[in-house]
C-alpha positions in Angstrom: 146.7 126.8 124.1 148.2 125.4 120.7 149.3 121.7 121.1 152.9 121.4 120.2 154.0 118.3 118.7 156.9 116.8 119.1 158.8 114.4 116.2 159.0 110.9 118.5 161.5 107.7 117.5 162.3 105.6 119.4 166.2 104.9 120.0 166.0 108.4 118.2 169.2 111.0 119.2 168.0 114.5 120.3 169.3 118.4 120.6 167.5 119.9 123.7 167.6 123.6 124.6 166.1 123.8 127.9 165.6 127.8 129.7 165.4 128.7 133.2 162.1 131.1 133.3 162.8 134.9 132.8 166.3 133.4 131.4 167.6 134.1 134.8 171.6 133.5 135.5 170.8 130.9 137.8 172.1 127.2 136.1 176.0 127.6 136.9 175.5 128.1 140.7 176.5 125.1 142.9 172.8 124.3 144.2 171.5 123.9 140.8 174.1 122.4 139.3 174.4 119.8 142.3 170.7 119.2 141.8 170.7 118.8 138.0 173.2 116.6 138.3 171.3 114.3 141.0 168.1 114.4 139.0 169.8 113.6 135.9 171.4 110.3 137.5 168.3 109.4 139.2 166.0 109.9 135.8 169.1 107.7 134.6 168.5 104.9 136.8 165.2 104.0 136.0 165.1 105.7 132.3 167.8 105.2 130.9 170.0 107.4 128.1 173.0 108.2 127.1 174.0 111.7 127.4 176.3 112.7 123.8 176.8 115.8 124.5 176.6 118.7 126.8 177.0 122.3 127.5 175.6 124.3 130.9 175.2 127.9 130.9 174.1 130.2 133.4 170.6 131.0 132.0 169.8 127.3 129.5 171.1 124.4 128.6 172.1 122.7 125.3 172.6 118.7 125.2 172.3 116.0 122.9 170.4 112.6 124.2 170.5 108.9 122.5 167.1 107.2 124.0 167.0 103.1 124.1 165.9 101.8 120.7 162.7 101.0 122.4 161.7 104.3 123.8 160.9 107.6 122.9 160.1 109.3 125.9 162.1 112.0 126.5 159.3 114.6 127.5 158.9 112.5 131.1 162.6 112.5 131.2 162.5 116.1 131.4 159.7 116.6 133.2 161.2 114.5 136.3 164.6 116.4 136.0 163.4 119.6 136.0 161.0 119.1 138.9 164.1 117.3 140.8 165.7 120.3 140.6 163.3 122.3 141.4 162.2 120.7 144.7 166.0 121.0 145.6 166.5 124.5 145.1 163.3 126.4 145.3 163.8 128.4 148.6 167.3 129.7 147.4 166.3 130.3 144.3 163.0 131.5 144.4 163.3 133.6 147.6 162.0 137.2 147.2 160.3 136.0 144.0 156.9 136.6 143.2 155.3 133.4 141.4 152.8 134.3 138.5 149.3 133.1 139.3 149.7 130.9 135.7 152.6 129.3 138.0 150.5 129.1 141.2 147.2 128.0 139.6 149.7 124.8 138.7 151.9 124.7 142.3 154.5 125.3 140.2 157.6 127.2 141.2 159.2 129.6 138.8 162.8 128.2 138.1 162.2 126.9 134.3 160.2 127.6 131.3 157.5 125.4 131.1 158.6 124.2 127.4 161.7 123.0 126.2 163.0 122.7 122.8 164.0 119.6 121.1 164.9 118.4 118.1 165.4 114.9 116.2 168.8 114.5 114.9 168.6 113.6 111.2 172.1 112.1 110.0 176.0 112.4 110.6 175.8 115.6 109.6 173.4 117.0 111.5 174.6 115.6 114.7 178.2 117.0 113.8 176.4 120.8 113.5 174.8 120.4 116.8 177.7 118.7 118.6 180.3 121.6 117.8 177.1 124.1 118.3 177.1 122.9 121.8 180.4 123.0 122.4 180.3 126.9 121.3 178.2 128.2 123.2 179.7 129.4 125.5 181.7 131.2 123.6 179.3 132.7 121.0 177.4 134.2 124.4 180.3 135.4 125.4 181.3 133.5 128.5 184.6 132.8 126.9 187.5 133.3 124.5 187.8 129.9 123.8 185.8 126.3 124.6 188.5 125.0 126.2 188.1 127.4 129.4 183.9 126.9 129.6 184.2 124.7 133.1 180.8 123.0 132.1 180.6 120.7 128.9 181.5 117.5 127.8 184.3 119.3 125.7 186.8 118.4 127.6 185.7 114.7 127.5 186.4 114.8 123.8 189.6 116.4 123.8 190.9 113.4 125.7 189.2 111.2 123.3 190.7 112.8 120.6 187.6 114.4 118.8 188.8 117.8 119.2 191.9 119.6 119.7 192.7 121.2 122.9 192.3 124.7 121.1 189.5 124.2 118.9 186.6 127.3 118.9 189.2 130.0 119.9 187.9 133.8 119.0 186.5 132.6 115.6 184.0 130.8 113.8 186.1 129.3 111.3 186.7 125.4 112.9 182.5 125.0 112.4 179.5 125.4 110.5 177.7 126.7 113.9 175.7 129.7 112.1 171.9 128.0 113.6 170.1 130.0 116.3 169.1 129.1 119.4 
């Protein structure tokens, strides 16, 4: 198996991408969203970060992290949160399911990809790109006509704050550069 390395600061900011396995539309319903939400506090409590940005989609996730300028440990962060949730919710979700034997060699239950994808956020800039990326998602995948009526992301947070307008990422590109892949 190749051995993935991951760029590591500490006090660095991060863009995460994190998959439910076999993308399935699973993140949006109540029990997971209840349980991401309890794992994320409780990973909160005793490793600390702030959360910049966010967006919640049935099948991944997208958000932006600012670690405490003496640690760079997000991997454990992750780790805890997605096993939270998946002690949760694993007999809704994963009744019926068959679990690989890659899955069950590891007691592992099938509810995210094993890997998640991060990446160190280089300047201004480059946090500006992935904010607004975030934030239109949900409209790129189609969820939506326009950011303002995705129920889950921190969107709504900056319109009060004043960062965006209320009707900013209608039907068009054109209020972004947002052109990177996922």
């Amino acid at each position: 198996m190749p051995e993935y390395r991951r760029i590591k600061i500490k006090g660095g900011t991060y863009f995460f991408t994190v998959v439910t396995y076999a993308r399935r539309a699973i993140l949006t319903d109540e029990p997971l969203r209840g349980a991401l939400r309890q794992g994320i506090q409780t990973v909160r409590q005793a490793m600390p970060f702030i959360i910049e940005a966010w967006v919640l989609l049935p099948d991944h996730l997208h958000a932006i992290w600012t670690l405490p300028e003496n640690d760079d440990n997000f991997a454990s962060r992750w780790a805890i949160i997605k096993r939270s949730v998946t002690r949760q919710c694993c007999p809704p979700v994963e009744q019926g399911k068959t679990i690989s034997h890659s899955h069950a060699k590891r007691g592992e239950i099938q509810v995210w990809q094993r890997r998640f994808w991060d990446h160190l956020i280089r300047d201004e800039t480059d946090f500006q790109r992935h904010f607004d990326y975030i934030h239109w998602n949900p409209v790129k995948h189609g969820y939506v006509q326009q950011v303002k009526d995705w129920p889950y992301s921190t969107f709504p947070r900056f319109v009060a704050q004043g960062l965006y307008p209320p009707d900013w990422g209608g039907i068009n590109e054109e209020n972004a550069d947002i052109s990177f892949g996922e």
